[in-house]
C-alpha positions as CSV (number, residue, x, y, z in Angstrom):
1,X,0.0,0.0,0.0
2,X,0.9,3.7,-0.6
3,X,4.2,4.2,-2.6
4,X,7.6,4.1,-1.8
5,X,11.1,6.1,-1.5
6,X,14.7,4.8,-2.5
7,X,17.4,5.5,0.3
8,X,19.8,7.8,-1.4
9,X,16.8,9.8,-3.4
10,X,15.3,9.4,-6.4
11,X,18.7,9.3,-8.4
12,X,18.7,5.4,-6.5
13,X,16.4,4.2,-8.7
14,X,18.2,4.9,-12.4
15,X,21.3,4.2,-10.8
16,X,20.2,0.5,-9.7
17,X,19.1,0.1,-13.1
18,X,22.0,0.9,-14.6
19,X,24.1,-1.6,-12.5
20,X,21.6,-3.8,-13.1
21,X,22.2,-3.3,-17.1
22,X,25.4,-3.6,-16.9
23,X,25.8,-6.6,-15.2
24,X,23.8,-7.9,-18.1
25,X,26.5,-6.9,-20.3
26,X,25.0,-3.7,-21.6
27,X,27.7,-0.8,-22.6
28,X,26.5,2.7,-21.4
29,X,27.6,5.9,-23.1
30,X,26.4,8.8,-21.3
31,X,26.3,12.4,-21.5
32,X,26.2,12.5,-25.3
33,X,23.7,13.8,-27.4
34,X,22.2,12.4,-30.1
35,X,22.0,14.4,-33.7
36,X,19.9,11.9,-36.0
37,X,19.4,8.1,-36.6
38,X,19.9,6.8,-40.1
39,X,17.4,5.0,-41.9
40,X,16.9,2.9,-44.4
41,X,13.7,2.3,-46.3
42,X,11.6,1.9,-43.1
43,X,14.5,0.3,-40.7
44,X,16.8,2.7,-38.0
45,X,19.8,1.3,-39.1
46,X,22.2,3.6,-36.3
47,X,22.1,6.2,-34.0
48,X,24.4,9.3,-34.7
49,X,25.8,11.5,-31.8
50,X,28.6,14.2,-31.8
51,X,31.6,12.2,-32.3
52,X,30.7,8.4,-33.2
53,X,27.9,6.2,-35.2
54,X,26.4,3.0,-33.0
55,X,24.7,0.6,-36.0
56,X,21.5,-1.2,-34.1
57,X,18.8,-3.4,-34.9
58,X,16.0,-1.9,-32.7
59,X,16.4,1.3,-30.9
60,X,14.3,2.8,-27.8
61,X,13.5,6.1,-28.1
62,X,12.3,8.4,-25.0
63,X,12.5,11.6,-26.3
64,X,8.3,13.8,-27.1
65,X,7.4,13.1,-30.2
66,X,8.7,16.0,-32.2
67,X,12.1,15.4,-30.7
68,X,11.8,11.6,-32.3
69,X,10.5,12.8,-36.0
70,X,13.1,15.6,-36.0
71,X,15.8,12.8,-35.3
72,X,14.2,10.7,-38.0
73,X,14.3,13.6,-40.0
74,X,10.5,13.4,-41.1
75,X,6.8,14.7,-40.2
76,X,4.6,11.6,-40.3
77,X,1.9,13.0,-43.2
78,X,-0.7,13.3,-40.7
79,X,0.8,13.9,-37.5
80,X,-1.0,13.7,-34.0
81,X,-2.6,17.4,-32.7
82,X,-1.4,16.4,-28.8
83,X,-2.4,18.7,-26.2
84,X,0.2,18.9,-23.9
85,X,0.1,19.3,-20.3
86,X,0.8,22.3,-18.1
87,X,4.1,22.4,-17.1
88,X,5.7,23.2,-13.6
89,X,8.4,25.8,-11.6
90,X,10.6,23.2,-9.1
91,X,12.5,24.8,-6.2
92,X,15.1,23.0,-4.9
93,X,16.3,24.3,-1.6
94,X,18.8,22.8,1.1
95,X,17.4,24.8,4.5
96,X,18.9,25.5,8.1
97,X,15.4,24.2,9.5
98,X,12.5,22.2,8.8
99,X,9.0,22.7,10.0
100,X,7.1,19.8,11.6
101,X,3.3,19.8,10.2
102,X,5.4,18.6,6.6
103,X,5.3,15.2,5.8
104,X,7.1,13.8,3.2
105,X,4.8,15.0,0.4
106,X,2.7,17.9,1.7
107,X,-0.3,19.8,-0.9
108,X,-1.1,22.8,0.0
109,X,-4.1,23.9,-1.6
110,X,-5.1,27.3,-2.7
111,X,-9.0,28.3,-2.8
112,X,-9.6,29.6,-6.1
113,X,-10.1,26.0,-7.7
114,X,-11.6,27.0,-10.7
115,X,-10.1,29.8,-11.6
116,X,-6.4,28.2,-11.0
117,X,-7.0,25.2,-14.1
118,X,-8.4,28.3,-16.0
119,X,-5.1,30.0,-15.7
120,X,-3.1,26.6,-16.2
121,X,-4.8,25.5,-19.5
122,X,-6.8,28.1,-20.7
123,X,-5.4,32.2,-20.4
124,X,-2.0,30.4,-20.2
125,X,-1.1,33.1,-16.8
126,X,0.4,32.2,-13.6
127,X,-1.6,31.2,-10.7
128,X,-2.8,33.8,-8.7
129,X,-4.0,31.5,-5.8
130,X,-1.0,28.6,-6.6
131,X,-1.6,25.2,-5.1
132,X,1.4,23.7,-4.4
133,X,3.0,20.3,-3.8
134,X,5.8,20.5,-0.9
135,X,8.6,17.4,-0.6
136,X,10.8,16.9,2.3
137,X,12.6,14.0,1.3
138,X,14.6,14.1,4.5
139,X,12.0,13.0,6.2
140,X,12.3,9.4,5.5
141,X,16.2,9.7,4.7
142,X,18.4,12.3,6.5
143,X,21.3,11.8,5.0
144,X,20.5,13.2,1.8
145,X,21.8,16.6,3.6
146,X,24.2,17.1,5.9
147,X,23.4,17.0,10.0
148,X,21.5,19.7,10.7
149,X,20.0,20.7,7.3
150,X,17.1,19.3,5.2
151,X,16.0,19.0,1.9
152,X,12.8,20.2,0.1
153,X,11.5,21.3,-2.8
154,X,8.3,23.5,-4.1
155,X,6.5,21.9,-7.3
156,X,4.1,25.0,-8.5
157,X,2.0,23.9,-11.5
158,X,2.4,26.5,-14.6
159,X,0.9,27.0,-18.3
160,X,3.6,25.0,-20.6
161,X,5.2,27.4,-23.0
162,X,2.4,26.9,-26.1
163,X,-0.1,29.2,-23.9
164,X,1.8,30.4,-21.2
165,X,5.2,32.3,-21.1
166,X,7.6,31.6,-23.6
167,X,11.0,30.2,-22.8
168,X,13.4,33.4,-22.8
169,X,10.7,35.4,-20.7
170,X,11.1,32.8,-18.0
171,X,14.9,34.3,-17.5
172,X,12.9,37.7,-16.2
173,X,9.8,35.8,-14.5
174,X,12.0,33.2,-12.8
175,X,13.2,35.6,-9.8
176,X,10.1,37.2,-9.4
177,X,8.0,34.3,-9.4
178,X,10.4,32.6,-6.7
179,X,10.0,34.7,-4.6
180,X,6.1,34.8,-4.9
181,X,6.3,31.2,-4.4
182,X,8.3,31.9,-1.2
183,X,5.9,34.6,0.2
184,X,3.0,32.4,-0.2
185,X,4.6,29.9,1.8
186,X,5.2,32.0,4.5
187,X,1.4,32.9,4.9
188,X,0.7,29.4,4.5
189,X,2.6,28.5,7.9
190,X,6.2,28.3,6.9
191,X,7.3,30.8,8.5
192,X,10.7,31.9,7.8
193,X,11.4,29.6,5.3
194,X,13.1,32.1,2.9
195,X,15.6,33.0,5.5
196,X,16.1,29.7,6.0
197,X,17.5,28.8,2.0
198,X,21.1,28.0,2.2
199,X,21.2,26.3,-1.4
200,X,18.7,26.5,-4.0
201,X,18.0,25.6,-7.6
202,X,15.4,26.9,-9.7
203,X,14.2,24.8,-12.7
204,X,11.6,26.3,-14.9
205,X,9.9,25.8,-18.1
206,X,12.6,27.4,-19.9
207,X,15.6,24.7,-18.2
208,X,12.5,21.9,-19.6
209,X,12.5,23.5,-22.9
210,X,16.3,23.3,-22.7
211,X,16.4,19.2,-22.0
212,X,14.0,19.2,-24.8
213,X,11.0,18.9,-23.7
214,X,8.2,19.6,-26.1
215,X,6.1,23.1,-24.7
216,X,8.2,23.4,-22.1
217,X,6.6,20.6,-19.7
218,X,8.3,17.3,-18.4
219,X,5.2,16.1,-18.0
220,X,4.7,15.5,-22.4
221,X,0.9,14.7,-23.5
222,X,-1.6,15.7,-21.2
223,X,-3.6,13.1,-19.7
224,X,-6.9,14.3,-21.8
225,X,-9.2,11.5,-22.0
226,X,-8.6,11.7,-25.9
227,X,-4.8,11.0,-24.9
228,X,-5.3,8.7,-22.1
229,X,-4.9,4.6,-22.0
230,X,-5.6,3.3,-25.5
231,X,-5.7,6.4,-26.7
232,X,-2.2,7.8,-26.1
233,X,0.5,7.9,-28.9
234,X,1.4,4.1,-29.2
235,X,4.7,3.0,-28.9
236,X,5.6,1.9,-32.0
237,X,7.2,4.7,-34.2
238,X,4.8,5.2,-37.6
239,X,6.8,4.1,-40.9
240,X,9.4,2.2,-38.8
241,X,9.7,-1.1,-38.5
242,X,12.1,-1.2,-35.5
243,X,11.7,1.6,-33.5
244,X,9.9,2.0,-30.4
245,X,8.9,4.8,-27.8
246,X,9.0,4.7,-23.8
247,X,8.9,7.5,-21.3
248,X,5.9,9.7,-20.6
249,X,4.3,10.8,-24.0
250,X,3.7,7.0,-24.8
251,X,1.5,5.1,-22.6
252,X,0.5,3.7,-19.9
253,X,1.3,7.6,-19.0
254,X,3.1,10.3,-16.7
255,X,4.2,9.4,-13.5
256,X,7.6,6.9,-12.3
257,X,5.8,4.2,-12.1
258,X,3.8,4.1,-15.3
259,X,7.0,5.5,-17.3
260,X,8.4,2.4,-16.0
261,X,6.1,0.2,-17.1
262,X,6.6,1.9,-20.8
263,X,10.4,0.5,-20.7
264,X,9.1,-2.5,-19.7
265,X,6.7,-2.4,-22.6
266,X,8.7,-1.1,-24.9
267,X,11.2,-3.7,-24.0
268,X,8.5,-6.7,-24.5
269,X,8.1,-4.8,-28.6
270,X,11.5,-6.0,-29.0
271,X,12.1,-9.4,-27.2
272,X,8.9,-10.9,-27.6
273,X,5.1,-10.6,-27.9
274,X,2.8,-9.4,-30.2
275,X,3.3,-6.3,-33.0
276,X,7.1,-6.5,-32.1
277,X,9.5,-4.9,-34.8
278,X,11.0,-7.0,-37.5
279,X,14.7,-7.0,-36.1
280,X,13.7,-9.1,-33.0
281,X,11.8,-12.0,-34.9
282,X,14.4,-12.3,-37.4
283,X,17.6,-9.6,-37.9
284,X,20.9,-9.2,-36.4
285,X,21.5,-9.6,-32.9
């Protein structure tokens, strides 16, 4: 029941997988972008970064849809009109104190419900009455900061950048709106939280837009009920035969958990079971 918290943070969980990758013998090349994948006829035949080109049969691809046509240098004819989801301002902040009423995940709700989606999806403006989700992941593991200090960050829902703010006005917004954020959470009972800040970092829909996230949201395809289950982009690539999606714009969804269960999914397109690309029933391995 309820949900659980890897000891050394989040970063546990990737970092278990990777070991766990490599003990199966995979080779992991990090920190290297990739410019394009190669085709032929309707087969990836590598994947092209800044200084080498990897050959593959089947290739997993996690990046929002644009990202994947651009690297496959083509529009599908009809491409999907996605609606993606409002997108969000993270503080990060190492503090002197804590206060006790948080719990590990804390929401703190503001009162103008309606109005706040309105703002989110529709005039594309920043909440006026922001409700906010609170983490203090010291709570269940303390030494994610040193004695004496704790952890927490400030996730404040905001329009994505295709209604809202564009990427380069966040540069002047980002200070500003931080300290908003800050203020409100003083009224709301933390009192003295912004003297408290000994390290911070700001992420905002122009550091998403950055990582290349389409619209300036991690969170990819909104979870309309047009674009939700069955209905989500599928994870097989259109005109591909051995190419498959994972991550958060395919299905089951948005969230650590279900973007897990896309690798896992994407994984069973290649080893095994039904609809799976050519290369795994018959090509090079």
């Amino acid at each position: 029941a309820g949900v659980y918290f890897p000891r050394g943070g989040m970063h546990a969980l990737p970092r278990a997988m990777a070991g766990a990758a490599v003990d199966a013998g995979a080779d992991l090349r990090l920190g290297r972008d990739v410019t394009r994948l190669e085709r032929s006829g309707t087969r990836v035949t590598a994947v092209v970064t800044e200084h080498e080109r990897i050959p593959c049969d089947a290739v997993v691809l996690t990046p929002d849809l644009p990202v994947v046509h651009r690297l496959l240098g083509r529009r599908p004819r009809r491409p999907l009109a996605l609606r993606h989801a409002p997108s969000a301002v993270v503080l990060h902040a190492g503090t002197t104190r804590t206060w006790p009423h948080l719990a590990h995940h804390t929401l703190s709700f503001g009162a103008a419900w309606r109005r706040t989606f309105d703002e989110l999806t529709r005039t594309g403006t920043l909440m006026t009455d922001p409700s906010l989700l609170i983490t203090r992941p010291t709570a269940h593991d303390p030494t994610l900061a040193p004695e004496g200090r704790h952890l927490h960050y400030v996730l404040a829902p905001c329009p994505n950048t295709d209604i809202g703010p564009g990427a380069r006005a966040w540069n002047d917004l980002a200070p500003r709106y931080r300290d908003r954020l800050l203020a409100t959470l003083e009224r709301r009972g933390l009192t003295g939280i912004a003297a408290a800040v000994e390290q911070e970092c700001l992420v905002t829909p122009a550091d998403w837009t950055a990582q290349g996230h389409a619209a300036g949201t991690p969170f990819s395809v909104a979870h309309t009920l047009a674009q939700t289950g069955p209905f989500r982009p599928r994870n097989l690539v259109g005109g591909t035969d051995n190419a498959v999606l994972a991550g958060c714009g395919t299905t089951p969804g948005v969230g650590v958990p279900t973007v897990l269960l896309s690798g896992k999914l994407a994984a069973a397109r290649i080893t095994g079971g039904r609809a799976r690309p050519a290369a795994a029933r018959g090509g090079r391995r």
